[in-house]
TIPA-900389 format. One record per residue (C-alpha): x, y, z. Coordinates in nm, 3 decimals, padded with zeros to 5 digits, m for minus. Example, Ala and Ser with C-alpha at 12.3 -4.5 7.8 and 13.67 -1.06 7.14 Angstrom:
// TIPA-900389
NODE      px      py      pz
NODE  01.230 m00.450  00.780
NODE  01.367 m00.106  00.714
END
This chain:
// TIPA-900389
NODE      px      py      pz
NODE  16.037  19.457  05.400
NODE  15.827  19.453  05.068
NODE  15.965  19.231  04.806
NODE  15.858  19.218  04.404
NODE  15.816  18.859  04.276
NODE  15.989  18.782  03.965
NODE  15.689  18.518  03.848
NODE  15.587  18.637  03.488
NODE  15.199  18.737  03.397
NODE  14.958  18.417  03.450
NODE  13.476  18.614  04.661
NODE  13.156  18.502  04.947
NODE  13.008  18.772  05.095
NODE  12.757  18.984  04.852
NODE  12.472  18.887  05.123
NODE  12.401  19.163  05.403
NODE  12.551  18.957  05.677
NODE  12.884  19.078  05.525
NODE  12.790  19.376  05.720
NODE  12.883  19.194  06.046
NODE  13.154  18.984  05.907
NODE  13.371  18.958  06.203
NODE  13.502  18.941  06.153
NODE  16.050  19.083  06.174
NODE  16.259  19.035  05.902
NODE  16.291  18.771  05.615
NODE  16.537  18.582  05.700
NODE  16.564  18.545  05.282
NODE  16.440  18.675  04.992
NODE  16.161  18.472  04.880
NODE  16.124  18.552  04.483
NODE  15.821  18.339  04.400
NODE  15.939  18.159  04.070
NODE  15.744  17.759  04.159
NODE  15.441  17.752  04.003
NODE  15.451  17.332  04.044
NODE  15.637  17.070  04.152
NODE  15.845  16.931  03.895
NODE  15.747  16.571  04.027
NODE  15.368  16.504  04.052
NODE  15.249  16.349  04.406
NODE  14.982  16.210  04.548
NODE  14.779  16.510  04.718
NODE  14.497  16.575  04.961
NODE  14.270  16.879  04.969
NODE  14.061  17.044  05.240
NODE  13.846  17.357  05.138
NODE  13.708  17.672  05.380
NODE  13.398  17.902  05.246
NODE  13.341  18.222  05.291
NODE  13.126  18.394  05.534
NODE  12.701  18.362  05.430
NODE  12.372  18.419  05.529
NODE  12.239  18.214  05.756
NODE  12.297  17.798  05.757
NODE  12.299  17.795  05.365
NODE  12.662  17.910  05.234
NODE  12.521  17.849  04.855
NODE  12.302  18.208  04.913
NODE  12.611  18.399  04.925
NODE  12.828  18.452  04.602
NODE  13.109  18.244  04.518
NODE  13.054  17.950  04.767
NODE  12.928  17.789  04.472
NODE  13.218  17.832  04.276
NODE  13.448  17.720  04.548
NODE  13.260  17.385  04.594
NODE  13.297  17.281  04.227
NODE  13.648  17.356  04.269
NODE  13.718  17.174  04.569
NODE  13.540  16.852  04.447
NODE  13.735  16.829  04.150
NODE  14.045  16.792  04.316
NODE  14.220  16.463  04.432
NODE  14.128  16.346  04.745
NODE  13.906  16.583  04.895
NODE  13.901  16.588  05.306
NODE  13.520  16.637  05.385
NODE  13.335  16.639  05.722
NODE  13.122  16.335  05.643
NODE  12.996  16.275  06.016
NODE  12.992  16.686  06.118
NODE  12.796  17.006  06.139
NODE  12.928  17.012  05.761
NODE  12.888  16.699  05.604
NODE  12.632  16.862  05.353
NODE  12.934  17.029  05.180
NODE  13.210  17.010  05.014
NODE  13.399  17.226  05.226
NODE  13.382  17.374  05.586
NODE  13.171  17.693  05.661
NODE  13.269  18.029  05.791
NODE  13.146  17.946  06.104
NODE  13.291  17.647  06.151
NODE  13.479  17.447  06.476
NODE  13.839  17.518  06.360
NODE  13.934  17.230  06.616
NODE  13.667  17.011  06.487
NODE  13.854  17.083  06.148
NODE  14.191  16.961  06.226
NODE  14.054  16.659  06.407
NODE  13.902  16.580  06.050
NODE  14.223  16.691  05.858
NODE  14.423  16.453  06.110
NODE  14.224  16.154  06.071
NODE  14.213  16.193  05.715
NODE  14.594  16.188  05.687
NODE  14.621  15.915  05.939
NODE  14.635  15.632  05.719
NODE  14.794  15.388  05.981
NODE  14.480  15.444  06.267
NODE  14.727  15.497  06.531
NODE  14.572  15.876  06.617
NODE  14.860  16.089  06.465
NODE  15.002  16.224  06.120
NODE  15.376  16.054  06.079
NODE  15.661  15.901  05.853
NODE  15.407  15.588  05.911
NODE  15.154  15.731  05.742
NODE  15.110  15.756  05.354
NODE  15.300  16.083  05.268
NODE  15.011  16.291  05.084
NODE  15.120  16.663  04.958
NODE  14.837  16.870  05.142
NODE  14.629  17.166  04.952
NODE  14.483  17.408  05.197
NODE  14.198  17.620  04.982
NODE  14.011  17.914  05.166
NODE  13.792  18.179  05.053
NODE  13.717  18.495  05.160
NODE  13.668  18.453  05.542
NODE  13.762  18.084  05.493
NODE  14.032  18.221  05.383
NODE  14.165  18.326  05.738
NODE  13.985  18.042  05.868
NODE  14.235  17.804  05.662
NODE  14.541  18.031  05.801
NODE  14.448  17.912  06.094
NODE  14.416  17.603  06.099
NODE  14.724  17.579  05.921
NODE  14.912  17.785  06.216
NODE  14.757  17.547  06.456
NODE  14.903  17.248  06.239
NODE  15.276  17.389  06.373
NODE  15.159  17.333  06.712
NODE  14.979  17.009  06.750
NODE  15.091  16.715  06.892
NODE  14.915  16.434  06.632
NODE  15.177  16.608  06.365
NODE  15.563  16.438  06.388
NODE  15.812  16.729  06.243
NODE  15.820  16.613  05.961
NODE  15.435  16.591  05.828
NODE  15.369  16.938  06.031
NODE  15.396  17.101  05.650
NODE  15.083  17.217  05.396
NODE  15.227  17.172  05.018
NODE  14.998  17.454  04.878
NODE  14.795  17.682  05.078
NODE  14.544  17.864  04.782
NODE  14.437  18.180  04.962
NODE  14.124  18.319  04.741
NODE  14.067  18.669  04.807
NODE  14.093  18.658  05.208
NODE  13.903  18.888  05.444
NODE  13.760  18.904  05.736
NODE  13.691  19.191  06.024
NODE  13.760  19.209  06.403
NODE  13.517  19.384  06.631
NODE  13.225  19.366  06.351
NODE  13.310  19.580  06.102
NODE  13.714  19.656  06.072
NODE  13.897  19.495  05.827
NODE  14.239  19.305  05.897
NODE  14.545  19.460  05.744
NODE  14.674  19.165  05.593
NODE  14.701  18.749  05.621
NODE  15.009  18.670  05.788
NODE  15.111  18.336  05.650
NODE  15.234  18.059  05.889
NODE  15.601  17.924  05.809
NODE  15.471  17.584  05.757
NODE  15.331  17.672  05.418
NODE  15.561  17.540  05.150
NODE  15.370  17.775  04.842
NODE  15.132  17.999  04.907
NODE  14.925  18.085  04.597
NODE  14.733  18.397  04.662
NODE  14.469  18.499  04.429
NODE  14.306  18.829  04.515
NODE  14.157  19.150  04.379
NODE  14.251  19.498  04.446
NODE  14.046  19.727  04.335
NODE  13.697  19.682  04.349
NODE  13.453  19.718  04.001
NODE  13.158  19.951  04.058
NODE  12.946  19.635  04.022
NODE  13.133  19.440  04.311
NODE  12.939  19.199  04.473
NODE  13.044  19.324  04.821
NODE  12.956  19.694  04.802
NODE  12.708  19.640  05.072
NODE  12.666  19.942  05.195
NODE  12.820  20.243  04.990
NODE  13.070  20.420  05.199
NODE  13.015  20.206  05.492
NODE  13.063  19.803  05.418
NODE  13.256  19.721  05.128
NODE  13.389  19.645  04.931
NODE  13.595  19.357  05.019
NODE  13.901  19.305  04.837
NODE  14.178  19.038  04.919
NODE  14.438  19.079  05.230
NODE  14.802  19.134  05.110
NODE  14.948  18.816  05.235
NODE  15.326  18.870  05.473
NODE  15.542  18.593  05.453
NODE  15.869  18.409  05.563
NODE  16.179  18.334  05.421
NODE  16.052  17.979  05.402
NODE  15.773  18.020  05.195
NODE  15.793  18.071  04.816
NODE  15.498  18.326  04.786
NODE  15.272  18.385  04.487
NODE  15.064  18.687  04.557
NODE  14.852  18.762  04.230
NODE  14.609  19.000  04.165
NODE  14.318  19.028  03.921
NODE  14.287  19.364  03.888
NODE  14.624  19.469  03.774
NODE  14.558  19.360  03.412
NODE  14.234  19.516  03.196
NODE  14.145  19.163  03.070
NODE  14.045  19.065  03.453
NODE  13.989  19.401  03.620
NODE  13.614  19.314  03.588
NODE  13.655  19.010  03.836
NODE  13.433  19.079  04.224
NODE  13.483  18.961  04.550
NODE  13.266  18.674  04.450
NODE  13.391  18.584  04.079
NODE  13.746  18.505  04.219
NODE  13.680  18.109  04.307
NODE  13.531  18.074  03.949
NODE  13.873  18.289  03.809
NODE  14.137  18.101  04.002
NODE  13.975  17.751  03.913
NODE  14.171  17.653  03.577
NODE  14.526  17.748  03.721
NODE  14.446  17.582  04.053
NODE  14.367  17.224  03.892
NODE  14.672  17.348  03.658
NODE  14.897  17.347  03.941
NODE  14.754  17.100  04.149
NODE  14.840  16.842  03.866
NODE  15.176  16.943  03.842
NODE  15.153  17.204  03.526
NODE  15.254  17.549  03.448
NODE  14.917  17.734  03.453
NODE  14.898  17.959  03.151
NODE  14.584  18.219  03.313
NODE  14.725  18.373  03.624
NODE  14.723  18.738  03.671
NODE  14.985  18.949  03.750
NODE  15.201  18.950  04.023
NODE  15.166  19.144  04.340
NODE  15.389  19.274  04.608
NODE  15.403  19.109  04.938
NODE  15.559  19.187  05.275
NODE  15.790  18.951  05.492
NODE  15.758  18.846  05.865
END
């Protein structure tokens, strides 16, 4: 079932390695009018990176972008002991399971080794990009799942989802990001159609270039799908220039305001 928000108007892969880069029904009608919460909390944020070449995830476009973004928000969840305690995020290529052992002792304010009531109750903000942009989905999915989390703290407040994409079995694309119930608002920001300048064009008619996943969602979660290239002003926006884009309206929302620079809204499909 395809639904049409009602929301009015409001990349990092250009290296070669993107080459190889791996890769029901709604029980409601979701219509995607929050932007923000009407009461400001405290928040927490963890960040994903796209895909890059070799160990260095600043030589690919947009990573850059994505850490500034990520480091200006509240509370930022960082691997300080792990493979990625150079960053400001967690790379492509990443343990996913090392992740959520760093997400759950970050939220684990008490020391007893799980998330709960007991804890201090932080609103979470999930940001991935690109192929971190799966890589997020994930971990989020595996949040619903895991024993540390009580019922009640198994939720992520905002999951940003910056143009997501990754491949299976090297080189084909997924469909779409499926979106795990547990996300309260997803805020997708994606482009469609890809400029003739487009970071990702890789190789012409072969890899690239790699525009954002349509995102499938549940009744439960109010979701935002917009995209960039449905207005002239930001049709110009790559694979790689959406972190830098999405930045304003992210800290916007993040702080409890109505962003006034988001892009159109986008279709979405329900699960």
């Amino acid at each position: 079932m395809r639904h049409h928000q009602t929301l009015s108007i409001f990349p990092s892969l250009c290296a070669l390695s993107l080459a190889l880069a791996g890769c029901a029904q709604a029980t409601q009608e979701n219509t995607g009018t929050s932007t923000a919460n009407a009461t400001v909390r405290e928040s927490a944020t963890v960040c994903f990176a796209g895909r890059s070449l070799g160990d260095d995830p600043y030589a690919s476009g947009g990573n850059s972008d994505l850490a500034n973004l990520c480091t200006s928000l509240p509370h930022l969840i960082r691997d300080v002991d792990g493979w990625d305690a150079d960053y400001p995020f967690f790379r492509w290529n990443a343990d996913l399971d090392h992740a959520l052992d760093v997400i759950v002792s970050a939220l684990d304010t008490d020391g007893d080794g799980s998330v709960t009531s007991n804890d201090e109750d932080r609103d979470l903000n999930v940001i991935g990009y690109s192929w971190g942009g799966f890589d997020a989905r994930d971990v989020i999915a595996a949040m619903q799942w895991d024993d540390r989390f009580s019922d009640d703290r198994r939720g992520v407040a905002r999951f940003f989802a910056l143009d997501p994409y990754q491949t299976v079995l090297l080189a084909f694309p997924r469909r779409a990001m499926q979106v795990p119930a547990n996300v309260q608002t997803l805020y997708e920001f994606r482009h469609t159609v890809a400029p003739d300048d487009d970071c990702s064009r890789v190789v012409p008619y072969l890899v690239g270039p790699f525009t954002g996943r349509e995102p499938e969602c549940t009744g439960d979660t109010v979701c935002n799908d917009y995209d960039y290239s449905a207005a002239d002003a930001t049709a110009g926006v790559d694979h790689c220039g959406v972190p830098a884009a999405a930045t304003h309206a992210i800290q916007e929302i993040v702080s409890g305001r109505e962003p006034d620079d988001l892009p159109p809204v986008s279709t979405y499909e329900t699960y």
